[in-house]
C-alpha positions as CSV (number, residue, x, y, z in Angstrom):
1,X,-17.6,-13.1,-25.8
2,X,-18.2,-13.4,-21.9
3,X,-18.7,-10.8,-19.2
4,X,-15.1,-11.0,-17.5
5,X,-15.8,-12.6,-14.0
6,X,-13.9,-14.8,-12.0
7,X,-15.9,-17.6,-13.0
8,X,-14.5,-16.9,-17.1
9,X,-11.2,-15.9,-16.0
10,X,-10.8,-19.4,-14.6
11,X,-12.0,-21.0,-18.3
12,X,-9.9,-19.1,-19.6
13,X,-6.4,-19.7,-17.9
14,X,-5.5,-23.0,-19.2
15,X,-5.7,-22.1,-22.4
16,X,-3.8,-19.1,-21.6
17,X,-1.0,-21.5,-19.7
18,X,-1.0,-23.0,-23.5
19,X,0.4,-20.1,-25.3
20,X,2.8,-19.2,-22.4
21,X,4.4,-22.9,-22.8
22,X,4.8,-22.1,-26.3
23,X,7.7,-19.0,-25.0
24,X,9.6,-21.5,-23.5
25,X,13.5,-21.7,-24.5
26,X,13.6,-24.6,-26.3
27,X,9.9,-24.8,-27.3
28,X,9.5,-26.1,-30.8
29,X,5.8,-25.3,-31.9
30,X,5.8,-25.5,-35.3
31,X,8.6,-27.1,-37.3
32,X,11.7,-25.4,-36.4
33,X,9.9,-22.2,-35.2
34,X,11.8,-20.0,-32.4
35,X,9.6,-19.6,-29.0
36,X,7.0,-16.8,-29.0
37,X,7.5,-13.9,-27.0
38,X,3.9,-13.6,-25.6
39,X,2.7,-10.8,-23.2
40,X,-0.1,-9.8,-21.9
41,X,-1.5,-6.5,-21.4
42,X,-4.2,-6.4,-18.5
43,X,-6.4,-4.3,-16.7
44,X,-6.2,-4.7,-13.1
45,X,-9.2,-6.0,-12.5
46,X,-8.2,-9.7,-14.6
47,X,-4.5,-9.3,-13.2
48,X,-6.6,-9.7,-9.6
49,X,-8.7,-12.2,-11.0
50,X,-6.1,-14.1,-13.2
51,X,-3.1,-13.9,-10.6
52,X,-5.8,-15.2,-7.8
53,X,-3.9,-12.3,-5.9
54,X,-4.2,-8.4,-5.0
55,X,-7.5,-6.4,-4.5
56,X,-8.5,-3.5,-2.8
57,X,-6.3,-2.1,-0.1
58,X,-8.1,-2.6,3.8
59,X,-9.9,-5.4,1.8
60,X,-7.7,-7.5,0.9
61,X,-4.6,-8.5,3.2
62,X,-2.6,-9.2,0.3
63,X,-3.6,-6.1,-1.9
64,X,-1.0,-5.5,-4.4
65,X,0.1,-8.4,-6.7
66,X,3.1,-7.0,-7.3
67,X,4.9,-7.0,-4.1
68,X,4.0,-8.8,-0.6
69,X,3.2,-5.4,1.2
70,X,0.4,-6.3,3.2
71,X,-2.8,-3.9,4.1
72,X,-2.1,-2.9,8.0
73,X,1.1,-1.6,6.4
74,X,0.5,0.1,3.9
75,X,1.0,3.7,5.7
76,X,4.2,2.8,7.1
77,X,6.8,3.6,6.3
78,X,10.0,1.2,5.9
79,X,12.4,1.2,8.7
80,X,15.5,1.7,6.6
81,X,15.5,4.1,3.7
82,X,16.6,1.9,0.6
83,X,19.4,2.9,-1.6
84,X,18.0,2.4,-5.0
85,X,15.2,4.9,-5.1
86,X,15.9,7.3,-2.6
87,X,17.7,10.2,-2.9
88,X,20.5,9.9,-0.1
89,X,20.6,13.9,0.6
90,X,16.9,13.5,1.7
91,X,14.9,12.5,4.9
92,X,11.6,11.6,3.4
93,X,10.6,8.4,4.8
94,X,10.9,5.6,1.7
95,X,7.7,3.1,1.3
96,X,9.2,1.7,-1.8
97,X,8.9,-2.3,-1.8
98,X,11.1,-5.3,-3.1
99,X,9.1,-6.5,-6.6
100,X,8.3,-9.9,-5.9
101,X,10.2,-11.7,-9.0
102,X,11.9,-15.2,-8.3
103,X,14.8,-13.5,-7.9
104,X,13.6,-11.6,-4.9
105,X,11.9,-14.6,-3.9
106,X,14.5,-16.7,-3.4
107,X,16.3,-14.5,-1.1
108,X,12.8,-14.0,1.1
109,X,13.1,-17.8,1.4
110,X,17.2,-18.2,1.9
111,X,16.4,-15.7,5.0
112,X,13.6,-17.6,5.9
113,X,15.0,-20.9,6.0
114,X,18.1,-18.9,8.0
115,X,15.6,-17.8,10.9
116,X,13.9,-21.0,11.0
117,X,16.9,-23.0,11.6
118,X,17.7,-20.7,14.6
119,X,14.4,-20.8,16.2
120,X,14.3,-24.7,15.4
121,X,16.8,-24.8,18.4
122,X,14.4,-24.6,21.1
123,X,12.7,-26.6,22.9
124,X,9.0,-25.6,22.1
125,X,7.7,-25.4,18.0
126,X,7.0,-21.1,17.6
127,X,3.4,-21.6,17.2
128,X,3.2,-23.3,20.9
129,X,4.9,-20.1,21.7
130,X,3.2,-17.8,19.9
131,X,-0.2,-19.9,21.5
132,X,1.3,-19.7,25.6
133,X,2.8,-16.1,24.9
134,X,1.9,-13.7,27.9
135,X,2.4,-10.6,25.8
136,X,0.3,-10.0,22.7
137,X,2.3,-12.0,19.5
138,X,0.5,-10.3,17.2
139,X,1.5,-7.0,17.6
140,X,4.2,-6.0,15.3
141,X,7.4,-6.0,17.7
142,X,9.2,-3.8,14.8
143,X,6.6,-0.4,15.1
144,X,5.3,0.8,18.7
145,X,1.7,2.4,18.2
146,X,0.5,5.2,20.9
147,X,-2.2,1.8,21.6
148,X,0.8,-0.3,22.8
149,X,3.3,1.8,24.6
150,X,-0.1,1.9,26.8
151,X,-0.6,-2.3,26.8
152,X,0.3,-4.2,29.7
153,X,0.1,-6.8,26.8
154,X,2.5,-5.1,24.4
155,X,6.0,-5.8,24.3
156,X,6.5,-1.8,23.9
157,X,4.7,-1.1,27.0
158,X,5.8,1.9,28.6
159,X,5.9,0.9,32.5
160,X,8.6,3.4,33.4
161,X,6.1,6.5,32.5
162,X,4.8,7.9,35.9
163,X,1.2,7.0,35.7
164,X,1.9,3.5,35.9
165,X,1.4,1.8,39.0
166,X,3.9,-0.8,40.6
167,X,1.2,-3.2,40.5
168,X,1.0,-2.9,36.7
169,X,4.9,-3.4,36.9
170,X,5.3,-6.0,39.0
171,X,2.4,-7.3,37.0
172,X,3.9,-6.8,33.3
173,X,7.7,-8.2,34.9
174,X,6.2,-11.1,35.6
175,X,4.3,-11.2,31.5
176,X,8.1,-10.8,30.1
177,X,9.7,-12.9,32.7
178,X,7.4,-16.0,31.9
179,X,7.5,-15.2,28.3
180,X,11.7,-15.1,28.0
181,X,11.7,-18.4,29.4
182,X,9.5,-20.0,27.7
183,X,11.8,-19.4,25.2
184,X,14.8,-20.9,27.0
185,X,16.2,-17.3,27.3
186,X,18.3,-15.7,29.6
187,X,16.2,-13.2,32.3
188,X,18.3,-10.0,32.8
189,X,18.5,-8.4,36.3
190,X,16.5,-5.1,34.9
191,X,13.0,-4.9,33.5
192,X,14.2,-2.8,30.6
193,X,17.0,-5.4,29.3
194,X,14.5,-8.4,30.0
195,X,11.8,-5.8,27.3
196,X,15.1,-5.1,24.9
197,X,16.1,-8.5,25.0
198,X,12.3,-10.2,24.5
199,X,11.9,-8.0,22.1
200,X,14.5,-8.7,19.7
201,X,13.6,-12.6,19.6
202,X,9.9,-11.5,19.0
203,X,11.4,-9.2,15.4
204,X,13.0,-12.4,14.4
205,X,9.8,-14.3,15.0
206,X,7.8,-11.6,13.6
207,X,9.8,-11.6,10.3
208,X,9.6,-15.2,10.1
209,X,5.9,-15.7,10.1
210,X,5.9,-12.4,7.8
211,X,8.1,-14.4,5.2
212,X,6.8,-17.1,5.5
213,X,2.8,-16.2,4.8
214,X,4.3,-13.7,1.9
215,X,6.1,-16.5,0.4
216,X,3.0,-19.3,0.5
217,X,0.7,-16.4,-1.1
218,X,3.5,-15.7,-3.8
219,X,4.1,-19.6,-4.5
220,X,0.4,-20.2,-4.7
221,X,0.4,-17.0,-7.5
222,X,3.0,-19.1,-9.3
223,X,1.7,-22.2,-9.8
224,X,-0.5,-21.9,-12.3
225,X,0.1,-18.1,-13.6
226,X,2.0,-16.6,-16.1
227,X,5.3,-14.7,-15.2
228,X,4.2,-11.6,-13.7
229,X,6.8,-9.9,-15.3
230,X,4.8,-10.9,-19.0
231,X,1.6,-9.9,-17.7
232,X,1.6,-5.7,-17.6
233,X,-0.3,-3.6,-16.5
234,X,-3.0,-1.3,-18.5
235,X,-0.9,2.4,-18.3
236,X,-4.3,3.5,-19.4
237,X,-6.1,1.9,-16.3
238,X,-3.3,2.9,-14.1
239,X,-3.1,6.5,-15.3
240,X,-7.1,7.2,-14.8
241,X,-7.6,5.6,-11.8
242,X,-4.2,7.0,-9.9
243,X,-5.7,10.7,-11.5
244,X,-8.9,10.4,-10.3
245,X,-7.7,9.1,-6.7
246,X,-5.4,12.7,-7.0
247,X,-8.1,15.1,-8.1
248,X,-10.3,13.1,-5.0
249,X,-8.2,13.5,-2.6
250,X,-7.2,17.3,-3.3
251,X,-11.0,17.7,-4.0
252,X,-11.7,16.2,-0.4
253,X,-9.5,18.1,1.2
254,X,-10.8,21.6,0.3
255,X,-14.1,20.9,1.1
256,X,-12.9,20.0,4.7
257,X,-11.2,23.0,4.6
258,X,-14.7,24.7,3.5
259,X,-16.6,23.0,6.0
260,X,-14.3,23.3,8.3
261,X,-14.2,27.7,7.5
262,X,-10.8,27.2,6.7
263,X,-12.1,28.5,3.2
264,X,-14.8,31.0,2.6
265,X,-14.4,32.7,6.4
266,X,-16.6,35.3,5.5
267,X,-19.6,33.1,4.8
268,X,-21.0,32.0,7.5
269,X,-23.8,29.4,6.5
270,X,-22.0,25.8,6.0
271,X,-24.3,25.0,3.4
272,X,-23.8,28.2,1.4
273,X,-19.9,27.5,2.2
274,X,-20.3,24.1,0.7
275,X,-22.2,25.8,-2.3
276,X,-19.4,28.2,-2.7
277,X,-16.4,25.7,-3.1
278,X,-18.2,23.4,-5.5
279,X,-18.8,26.3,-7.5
280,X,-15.2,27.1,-7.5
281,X,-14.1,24.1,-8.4
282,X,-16.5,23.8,-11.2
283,X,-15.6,27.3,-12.3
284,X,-12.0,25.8,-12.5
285,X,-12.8,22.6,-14.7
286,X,-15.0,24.6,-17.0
287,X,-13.1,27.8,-17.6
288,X,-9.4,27.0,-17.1
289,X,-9.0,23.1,-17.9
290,X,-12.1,21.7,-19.8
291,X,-12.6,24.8,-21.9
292,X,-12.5,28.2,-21.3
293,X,-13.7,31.2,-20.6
294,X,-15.5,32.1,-24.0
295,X,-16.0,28.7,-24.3
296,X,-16.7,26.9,-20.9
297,X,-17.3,23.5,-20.8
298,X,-20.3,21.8,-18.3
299,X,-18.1,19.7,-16.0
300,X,-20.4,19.1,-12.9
301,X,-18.3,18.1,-9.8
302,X,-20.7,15.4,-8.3
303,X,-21.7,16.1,-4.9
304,X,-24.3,15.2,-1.8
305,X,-25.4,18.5,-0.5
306,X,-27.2,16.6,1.9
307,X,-24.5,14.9,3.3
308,X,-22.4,17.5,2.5
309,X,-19.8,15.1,0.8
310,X,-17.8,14.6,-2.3
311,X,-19.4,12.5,-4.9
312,X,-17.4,9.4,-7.0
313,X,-15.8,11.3,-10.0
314,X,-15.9,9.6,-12.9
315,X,-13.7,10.5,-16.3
316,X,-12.6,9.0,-19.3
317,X,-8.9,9.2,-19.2
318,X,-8.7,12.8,-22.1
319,X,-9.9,14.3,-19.3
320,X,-7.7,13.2,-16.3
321,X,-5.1,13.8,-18.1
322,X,-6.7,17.6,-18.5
323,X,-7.4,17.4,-14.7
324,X,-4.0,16.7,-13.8
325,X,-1.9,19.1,-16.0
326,X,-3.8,22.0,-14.1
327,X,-4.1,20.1,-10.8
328,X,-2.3,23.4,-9.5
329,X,-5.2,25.7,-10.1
330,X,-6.8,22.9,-7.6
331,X,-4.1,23.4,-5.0
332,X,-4.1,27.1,-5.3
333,X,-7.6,26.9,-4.0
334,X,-7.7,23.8,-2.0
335,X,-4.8,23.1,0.1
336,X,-4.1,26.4,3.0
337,X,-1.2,25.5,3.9
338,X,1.7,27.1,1.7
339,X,4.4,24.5,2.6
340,X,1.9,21.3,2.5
341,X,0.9,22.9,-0.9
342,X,4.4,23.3,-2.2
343,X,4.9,19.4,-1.6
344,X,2.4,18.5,-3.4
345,X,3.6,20.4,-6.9
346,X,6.6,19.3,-6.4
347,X,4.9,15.4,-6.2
348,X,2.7,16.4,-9.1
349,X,5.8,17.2,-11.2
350,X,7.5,13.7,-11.0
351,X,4.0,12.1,-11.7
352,X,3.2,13.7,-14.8
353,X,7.1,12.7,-15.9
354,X,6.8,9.1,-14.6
355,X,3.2,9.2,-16.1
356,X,5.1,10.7,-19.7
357,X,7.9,7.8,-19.3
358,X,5.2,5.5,-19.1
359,X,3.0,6.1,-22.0
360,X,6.3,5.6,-24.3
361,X,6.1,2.6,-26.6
362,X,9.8,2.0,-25.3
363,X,11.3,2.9,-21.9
């Protein structure tokens, strides 16, 4: 036995490749033996290491080795609610992503090859364009940001908005001008049908690149990984780490609010505020969900006093499960707001069911 590095991870996956070949249709390993079904159960720190893919969101571009989501995105939300997921009567944004199977794959590349065939039909390649481009080609043409309605260099530059000069007009006219014909496009009469109409051609470039650097990163997972859909994840793994990221973040936010006099108004002292919400919350573990209390438990909520921060929790998963099915005694004190904390229950309820689905042998 080896320490589990990246290093012994890469020993490792040939041999691996060996007993996948054995599942094969077809695969005759010994005498008239059927293929194996062979899975593996991972943690997610040897999926990383073994898939050569995902990592640690704002870290790695590519974080999640499941989908092709990248990092800069991952707060957004999509631009069309999907249909599968999402329940139709609501209006909550959807962030749910397309699994990246072949299946899925295929179709990133059928649309990709579509788009490329179209922008094939000018006269300069797209990354001379994206090279000579007057307006920033980097900036997602899809999303406007507060940054880039205020650009000169963004294609969503807001020049009609009254503290813009005509100089920074006449100047940015001539940016999307120069920039539509360059790409052998048409240049409208108005400034505002020359933006709408650069910046439709700029989405279909966007996406392309986009496809095209999500299918190279998926390809290169393939070709010398197993299925992804063989290799699981740990529920165990997934359960305590997605818990202790939830009792964090409620955590974190209650001590903001403490610092912040939200909570405790009547104390006036930060750092006997601070004193008085850790106690609470320790109060809470030990008397309500750790033990109780004629029996209290001596759960210490790790914290810098100093810094007046929230320390790295650490639990073994008997007791995030604990934490989590009496994360509302948490809520009650942490989160002010009635209607932000009313969300959050109701979120809380559909994790602990997908989080009951999940530890069942069968689904």
């Amino acid at each position: 036995m080896v320490r589990e590095t990246k290093k012994s991870v890469d020993w490792m996956r040939p041999k691996l490749e060996k007993i996948d070949a054995l599942s094969k249709p077809g695969t005759v390993w010994w005498d008239d033996y059927k293929p194996l079904d062979v899975v593996m159960n991972t943690d997610m720190s040897f999926t990383w290491k073994y898939l050569g893919r995902g990592g640690a969101a704002k870290v790695k571009k590519h974080f999640c080795h499941c989908c092709t989501l990248t990092s800069e995105n991952i707060v957004l939300p999509n631009d069309e609610r999907c249909s599968k997921w999402c329940d139709p009567e609501s209006q909550t944004p959807c962030y749910h992503q397309t699994f990246a199977n072949n299946t899925n794959m295929e179709e990133y590349r059928r649309i990709h090859e579509q788009l490329g065939t179209i922008l094939a039909q000018r006269m300069r390649p797209l990354e001379d364009i994206c090279k000579r481009s007057c307006l920033n080609a980097k900036d997602d043409p899809r999303r406007p940001t507060e940054a880039s309605k205020k650009s000169i260099d963004s294609i969503h530059f807001e020049f009609w908005q009254e503290d813009v000069s005509d100089e920074q007009k006449r100047m940015y006219a001539r940016k999307v001008t120069y920039d539509l014909i360059m790409r052998d496009m048409p240049v409208p009469q108005l400034l505002l049908d020359q933006q709408n109409s650069l910046c439709d051609v700029m989405r279909m470039e966007f996406q392309y690149l986009e496809l095209g650097e999500a299918i190279a990163a998926c390809d290169e997972e393939r070709a010398n990984t197993i299925a992804l859909i063989n290799n699981v994840p740990c529920i165990l793994h997934l359960e305590n780490r997605t818990g202790i990221k939830i009792l964090s973040t409620i955590i974190q936010r209650g001590l903001s609010n403490a610092i912040s006099k939200v909570l405790f108004p009547t104390i006036n002292d930060e750092g006997r505020r601070f004193d008085a919400f850790f106690a609470s919350i320790n109060r809470i573990a030990n008397t309500m969900i750790l033990g109780s209390a004629e029996n209290p438990s001596q759960w210490e909520c790790p914290c810098d006093k100093t810094r007046r921060e929230l320390g790295i929790i650490c639990l073994d998963n008997m007791k995030t499960q604990k934490f989590v099915n009496g994360i509302e005694l948490f809520l009650d004190l942490c989160i002010v707001d009635e209607q932000e904390r009313l969300k959050w229950k109701h979120s809380i309820s559909k994790y602990r069911n997908a989080m009951t689905l999940l530890r069942q042998k069968m689904i």
